[in-house]
N, C-alpha and C positions, 0 to 999 in steps of 0.2 A: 293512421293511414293504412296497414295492415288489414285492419279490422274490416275500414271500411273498401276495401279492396275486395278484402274477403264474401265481406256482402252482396257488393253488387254481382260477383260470382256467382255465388249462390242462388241470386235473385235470378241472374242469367240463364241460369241453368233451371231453375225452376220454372222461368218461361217458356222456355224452348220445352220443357216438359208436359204443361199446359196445352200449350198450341202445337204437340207434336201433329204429323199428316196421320191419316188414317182411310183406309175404301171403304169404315164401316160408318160414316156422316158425309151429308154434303158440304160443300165450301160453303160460310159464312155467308157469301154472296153469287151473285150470278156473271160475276165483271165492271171491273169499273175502267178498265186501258180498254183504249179503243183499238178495236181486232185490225190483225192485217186480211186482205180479201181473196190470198191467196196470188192474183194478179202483178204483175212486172211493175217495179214502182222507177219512174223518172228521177233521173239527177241532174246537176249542172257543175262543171268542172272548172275552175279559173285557169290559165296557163299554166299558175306556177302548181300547182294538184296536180295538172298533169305532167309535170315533168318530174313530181314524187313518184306517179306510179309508173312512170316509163322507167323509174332507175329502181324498179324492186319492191319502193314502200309502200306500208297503204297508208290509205285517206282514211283518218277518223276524227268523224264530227261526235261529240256526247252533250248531254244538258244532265243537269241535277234538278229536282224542285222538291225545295226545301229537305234534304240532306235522307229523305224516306226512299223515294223514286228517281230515275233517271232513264234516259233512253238514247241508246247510240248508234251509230249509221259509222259503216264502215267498207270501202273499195279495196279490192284487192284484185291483180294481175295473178294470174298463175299457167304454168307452160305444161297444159294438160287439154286433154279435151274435154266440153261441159259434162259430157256422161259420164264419166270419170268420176268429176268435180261433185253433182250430184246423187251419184250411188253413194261416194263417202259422206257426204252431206245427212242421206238418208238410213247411214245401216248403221241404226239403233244399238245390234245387239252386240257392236263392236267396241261404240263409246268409250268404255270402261278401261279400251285398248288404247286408246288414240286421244282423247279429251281429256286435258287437266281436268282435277279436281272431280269425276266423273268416277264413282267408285261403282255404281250399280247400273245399270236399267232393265227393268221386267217390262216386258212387252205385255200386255194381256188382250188387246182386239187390235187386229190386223185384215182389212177387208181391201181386193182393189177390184176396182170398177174394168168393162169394157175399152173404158177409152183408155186404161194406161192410172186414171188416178188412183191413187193409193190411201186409204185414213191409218191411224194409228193409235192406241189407246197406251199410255206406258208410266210407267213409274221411275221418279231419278231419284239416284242418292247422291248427293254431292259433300262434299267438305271445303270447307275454305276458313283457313288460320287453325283454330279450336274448335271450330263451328260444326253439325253437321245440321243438313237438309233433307228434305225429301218432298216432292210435289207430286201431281201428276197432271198429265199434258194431255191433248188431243192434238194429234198435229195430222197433217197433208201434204202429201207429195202430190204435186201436179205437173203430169206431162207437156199437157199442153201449154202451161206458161215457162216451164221449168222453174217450178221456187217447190219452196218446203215452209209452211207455217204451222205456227202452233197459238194456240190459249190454254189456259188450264182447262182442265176435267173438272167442271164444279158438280160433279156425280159424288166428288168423293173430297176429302180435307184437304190443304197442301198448307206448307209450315211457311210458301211465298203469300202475300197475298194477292198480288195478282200478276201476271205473264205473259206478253206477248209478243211472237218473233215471226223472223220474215228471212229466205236464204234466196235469191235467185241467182242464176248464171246464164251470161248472156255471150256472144263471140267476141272477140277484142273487136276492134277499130279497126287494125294495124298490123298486128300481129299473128303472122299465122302457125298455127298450134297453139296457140293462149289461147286462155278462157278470164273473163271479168266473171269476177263475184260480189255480189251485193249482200252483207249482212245487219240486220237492221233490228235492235228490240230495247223491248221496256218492261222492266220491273218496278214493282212498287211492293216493298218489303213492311215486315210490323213494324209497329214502333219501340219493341224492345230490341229490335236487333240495332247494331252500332253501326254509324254511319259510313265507317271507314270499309262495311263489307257493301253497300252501295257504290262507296266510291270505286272500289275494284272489279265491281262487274260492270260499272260501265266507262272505265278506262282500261287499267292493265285486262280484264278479261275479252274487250274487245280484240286486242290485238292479237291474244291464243286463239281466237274463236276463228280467225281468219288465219292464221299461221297455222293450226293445225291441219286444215284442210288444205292447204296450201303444200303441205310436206306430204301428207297423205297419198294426197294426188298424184304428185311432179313420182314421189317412189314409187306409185302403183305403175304410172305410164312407162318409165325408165326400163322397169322390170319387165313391163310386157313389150316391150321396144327390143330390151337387150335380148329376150327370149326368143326372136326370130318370129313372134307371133304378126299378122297383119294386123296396123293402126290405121290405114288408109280411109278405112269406113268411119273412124273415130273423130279425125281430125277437121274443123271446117276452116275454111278461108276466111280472111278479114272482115268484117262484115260492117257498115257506112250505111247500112240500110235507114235504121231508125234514130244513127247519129251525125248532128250536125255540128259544125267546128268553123270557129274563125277567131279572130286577135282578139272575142273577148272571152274564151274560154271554149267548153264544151257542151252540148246540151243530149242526156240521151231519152229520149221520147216512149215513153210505156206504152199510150194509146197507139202510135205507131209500130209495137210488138204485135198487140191485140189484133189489131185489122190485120198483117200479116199472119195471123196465125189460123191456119184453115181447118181445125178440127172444132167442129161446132156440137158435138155430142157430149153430155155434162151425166154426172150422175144422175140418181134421181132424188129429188126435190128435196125427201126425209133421209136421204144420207148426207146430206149436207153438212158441213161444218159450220156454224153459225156461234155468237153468241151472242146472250140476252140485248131489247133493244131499250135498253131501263137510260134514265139522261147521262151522259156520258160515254155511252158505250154504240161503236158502229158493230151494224152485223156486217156479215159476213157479205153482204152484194155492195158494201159501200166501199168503193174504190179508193175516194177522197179520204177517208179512216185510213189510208197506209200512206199516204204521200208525202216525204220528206221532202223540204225545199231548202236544195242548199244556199241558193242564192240569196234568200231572205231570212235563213232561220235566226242572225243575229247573234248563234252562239260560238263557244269557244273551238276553236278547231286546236288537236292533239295532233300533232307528228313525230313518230316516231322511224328510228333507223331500223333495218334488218333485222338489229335482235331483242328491238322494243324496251331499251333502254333508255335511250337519248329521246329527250322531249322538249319543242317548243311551242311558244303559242304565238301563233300567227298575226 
């Protein structure tokens, strides 16, 4: 038993040696997760969701398929204001500070547009268990929807095989100085890694992903509260615009963000974040490629308490 412990060690490790990342080859492939499009993605909330996330927790939906990939959606309340919420969202060169498991990131192209948008080109090193990683991402802050997505950089190697996420922040309902977050992604890892570092990126690691930002925030605002600094300009009022509510739940409306949203000026065309449109894979103007529905997904809903301990299934 020993022995063969020992081997598949070895074996392990010689994989991860194999397949280490690298900027001097491209990725094996062009994408096979379908991209998020950058744009505000729709939810649907049952009563009893919403009365997890009026008392602190968040809502996390995950799926597995077949023990390689999985992909999770997760809500969370936070008593910050959205800019707040998505400057910590977006400062890469902090991660390292703030993010479990998040040991490096090298920024290397950082370009922003006119209207506010932002691209990024960066490299992560992560650890999780004995494990270590390293990929690299193309990701996009955009103003005008307020989200932050990413795919891989198939410019260069990553040791994921493929990656794609989604952060946006929108006003509470309800609450005024909240902000709702929306974090949404999918990996799909090799098949020498073990399935148990799947299962934790898309259970226990959803709920750090929204809990850190969630700490982040509430300290940053606190800080510049207690500081005698003005928030006034920070802070928005409840906002019922693009959400609708009655005894059978909640429903919050993306298309309904978009038509409110009045800045109509886009990068240009060749800065765009795209990825390949090979079968499988949405680019980057497909909207319906990011849309999570909770109402029909069928799968397991995770709840967890405050310190993302306690878990039932719904």
């Amino acid at each position: 038993m020993i022995g063969s412990s020992r081997f598949s060690l070895l074996s392990l490790l010689y994989l991860s040696y194999a397949f280490a990342a690298t900027k001097d080859k491209p990725h094996h492939h062009s994408g096979v997760l379908k991209a998020y499009d950058g744009k505000q993605i729709s939810y649907d909330l049952t009563p009893d969701q919403q009365k997890k996330l009026d008392s602190g927790n968040p809502i996390i939906i995950t799926t597995e398929d077949g023990g390689k990939s999985g992909r999770g959606f997760v809500l969370q309340d936070i008593e910050a204001p959205g800019s707040i919420c998505l400057d910590k969202i977006s400062d890469l060169k902090n991660y390292p500070k703030m993010v479990p498991h998040v040991k490096k990131v090298e920024i290397y192209e950082e370009e922003t547009f006119a209207n506010g948008t932002t691209h990024y080109g960066a490299q992560f090193h992560v650890g999780l268990f004995a494990m270590r990683f390293s990929y690299f991402l193309k990701l996009t802050r955009e103003e005008k929807y307020k989200t932050f997505t990413w795919t891989l950089d198939f410019r260069h190697s990553s040791d994921f095989d493929d990656t794609v996420g989604h952060w946006q922040v929108m006003p509470h309902p309800s609450k005024a100085g909240f902000t709702r977050v929306l974090y949404s992604t999918e990996l799909k890892l090799p098949g020498w890694v073990p399935r148990m570092i799947v299962s934790f990126l898309t259970n226990t690691a959803l709920v750090e992903a929204t809990g850190w930002v969630r700490k982040e925030s509430e300290k940053d605002f606190k800080k510049l509260s207690s500081s005698g600094g003005s928030t006034d300009s920070l802070l928005s009022a409840p906002s019922t615009l693009c959400y609708t509510e009655d005894e059978a739940g909640a429903h919050y409306d993306s298309i309904c963000h978009v038509k409110s949203t009045m800045i109509t000026d886009e990068p240009p065309a060749s800065s765009s974040v795209s990825v390949s449109s090979e079968e499988g894979v949405a680019g980057s103007s497909s909207q319906d490629a990011a849309e999570t529905d909770l109402a029909t997904a069928g799968i397991q809903e995770i709840e967890r308490g405050g310190d993302g301990t306690a878990a039932e299934e719904l």
